[in-house]
LUMLOGU-812745 format. One record per atom (N, C-alpha, C): residue in one letter; x, y, z negated. Coordinates in steps of 0.02 Angstrom, whole numbers, plus 32768, in hexadecimal, padded with zeros to 4 digits. Layout:
<atoms>
aXYZ ...
</atoms>
This chain:
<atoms>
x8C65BE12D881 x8C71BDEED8BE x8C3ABDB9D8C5 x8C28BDB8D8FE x8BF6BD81D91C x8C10BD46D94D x8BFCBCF5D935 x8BE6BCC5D95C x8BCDBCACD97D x8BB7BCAED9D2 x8BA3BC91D9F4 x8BA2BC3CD9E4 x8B5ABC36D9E3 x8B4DBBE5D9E6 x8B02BBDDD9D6 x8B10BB9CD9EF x8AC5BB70D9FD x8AD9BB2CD9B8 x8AB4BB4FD997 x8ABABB12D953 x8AA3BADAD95D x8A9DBAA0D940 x8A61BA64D93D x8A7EBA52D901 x8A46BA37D8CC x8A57BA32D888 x8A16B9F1D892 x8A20B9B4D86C x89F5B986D873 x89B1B9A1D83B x898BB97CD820 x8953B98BD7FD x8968B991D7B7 x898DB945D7A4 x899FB950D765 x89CFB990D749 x89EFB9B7D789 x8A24B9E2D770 x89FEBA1FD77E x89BDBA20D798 x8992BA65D7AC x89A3BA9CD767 x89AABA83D724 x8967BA97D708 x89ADBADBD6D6 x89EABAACD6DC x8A44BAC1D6E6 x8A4DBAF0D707 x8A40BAD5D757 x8A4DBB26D780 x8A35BB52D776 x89E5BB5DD76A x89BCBB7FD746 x89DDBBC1D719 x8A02BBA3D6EF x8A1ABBA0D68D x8A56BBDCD6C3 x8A7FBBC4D6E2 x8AB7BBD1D6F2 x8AA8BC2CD718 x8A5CBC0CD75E x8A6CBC47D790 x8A24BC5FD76D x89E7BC72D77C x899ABC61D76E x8973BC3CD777 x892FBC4FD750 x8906BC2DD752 x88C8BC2CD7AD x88EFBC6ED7B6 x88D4BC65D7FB x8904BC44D844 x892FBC26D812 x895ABBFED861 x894ABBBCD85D x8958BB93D885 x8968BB52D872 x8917BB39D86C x88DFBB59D8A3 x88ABBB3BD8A3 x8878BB2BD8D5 x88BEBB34D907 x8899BB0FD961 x88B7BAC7D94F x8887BA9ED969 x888EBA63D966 x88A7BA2FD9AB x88C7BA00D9A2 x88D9B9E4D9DB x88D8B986D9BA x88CDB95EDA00 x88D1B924D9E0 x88FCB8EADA08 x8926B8A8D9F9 x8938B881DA14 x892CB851DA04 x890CB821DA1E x88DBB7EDDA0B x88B9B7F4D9D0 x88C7B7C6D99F x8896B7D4D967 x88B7B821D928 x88EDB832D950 x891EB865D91A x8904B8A2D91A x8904B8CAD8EA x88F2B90CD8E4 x8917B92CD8EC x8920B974D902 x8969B9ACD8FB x893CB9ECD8F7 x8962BA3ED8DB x895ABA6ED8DE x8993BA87D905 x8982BAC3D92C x89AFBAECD93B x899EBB39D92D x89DEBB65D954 x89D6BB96D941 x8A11BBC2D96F x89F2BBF0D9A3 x8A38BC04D9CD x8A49BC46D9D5 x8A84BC72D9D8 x8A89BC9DD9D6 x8AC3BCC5D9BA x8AD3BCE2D9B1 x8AFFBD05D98E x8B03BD13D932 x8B17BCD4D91E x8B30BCC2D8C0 x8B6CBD06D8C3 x8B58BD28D868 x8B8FBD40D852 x8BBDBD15D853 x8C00BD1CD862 x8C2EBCE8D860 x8C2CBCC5D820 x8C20BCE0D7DC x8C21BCD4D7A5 x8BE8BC9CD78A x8BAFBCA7D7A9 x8B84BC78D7B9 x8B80BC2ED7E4 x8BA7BC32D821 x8BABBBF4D842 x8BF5BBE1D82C x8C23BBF6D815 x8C5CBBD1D7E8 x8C3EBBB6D7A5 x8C0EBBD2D78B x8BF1BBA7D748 x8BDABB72D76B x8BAABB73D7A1 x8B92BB37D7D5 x8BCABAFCD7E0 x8BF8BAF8D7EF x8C34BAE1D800 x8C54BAC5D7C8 x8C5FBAEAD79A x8C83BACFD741 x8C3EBA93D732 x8C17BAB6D72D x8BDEBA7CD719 x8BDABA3AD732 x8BEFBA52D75E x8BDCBA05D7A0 x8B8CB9F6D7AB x8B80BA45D7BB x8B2ABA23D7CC x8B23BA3AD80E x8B51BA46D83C x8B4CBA35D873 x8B53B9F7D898 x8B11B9EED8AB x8B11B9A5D8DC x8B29B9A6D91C x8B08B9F4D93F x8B40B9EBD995 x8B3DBA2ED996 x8B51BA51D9CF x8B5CBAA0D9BD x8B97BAA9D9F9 x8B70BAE0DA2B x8B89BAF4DA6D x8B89BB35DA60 x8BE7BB46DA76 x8C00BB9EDA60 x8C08BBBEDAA5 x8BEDBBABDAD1 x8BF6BBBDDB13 x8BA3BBE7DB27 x8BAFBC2EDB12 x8B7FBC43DB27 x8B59BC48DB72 x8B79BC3ADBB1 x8B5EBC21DBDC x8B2FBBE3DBE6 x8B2EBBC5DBB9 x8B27BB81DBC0 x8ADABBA1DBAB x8AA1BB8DDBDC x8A4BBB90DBB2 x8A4ABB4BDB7A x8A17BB6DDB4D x8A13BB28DB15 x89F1BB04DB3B x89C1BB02DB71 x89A1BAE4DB93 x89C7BA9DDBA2 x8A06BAB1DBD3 x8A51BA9BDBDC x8A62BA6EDBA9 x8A78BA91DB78 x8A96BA79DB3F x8A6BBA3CDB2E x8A31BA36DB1F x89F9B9F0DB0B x89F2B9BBDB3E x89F9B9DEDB6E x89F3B9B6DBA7 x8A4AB977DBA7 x8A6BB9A1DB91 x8AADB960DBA6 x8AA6B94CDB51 x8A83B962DB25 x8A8DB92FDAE9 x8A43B8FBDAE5 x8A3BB8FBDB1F x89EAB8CEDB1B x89B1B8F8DAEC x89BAB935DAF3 x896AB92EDAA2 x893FB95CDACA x8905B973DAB4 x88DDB994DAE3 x88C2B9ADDAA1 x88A7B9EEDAC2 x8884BA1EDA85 x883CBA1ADA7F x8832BA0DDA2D x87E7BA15DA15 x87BABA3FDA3E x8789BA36DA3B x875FBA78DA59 x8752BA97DA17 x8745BACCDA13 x8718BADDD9D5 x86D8BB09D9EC x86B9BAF8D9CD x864DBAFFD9C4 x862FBB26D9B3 
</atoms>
């Protein structure tokens, strides 16, 4: 079974979510003032974003697949890295 969601895991807990889902999630970047965050959106084995959840390395996290992450950053103030 699969989870719909839009993760956000702060910097210090990147490296956790990582450990938990891969090494290829959790590496678009987003920022709120001087704060760092990773995210990561999409459909988690359920077994995967419940380890997310037990851990507590979720920082914010929208299960409403309608919702664009665009959306989603926008009402938590952070705006996304560019990457180069």
């Amino acid at each position: 079974m699969k989870t719909f969601a839009t993760v956000i895991v702060t910097k210090g807990n990147q490296s956790a979510a990582q450990a938990v889902t891969s090494v290829d999630m959790f590496r678009a970047e987003l920022k709120k003032g001087l704060s760092r965050y990773f995210f990561s959106s999409g459909y988690f084995p359920t077994s995967q974003y419940q380890a997310l959840v037990d851990g507590g390395l979720i920082h914010e996290e929208e299960l409403d697949s309608t919702v664009s992450t665009s959306d989603t950053f926008a009402t938590l103030g952070m705006t996304r890295v560019s990457e180069e």
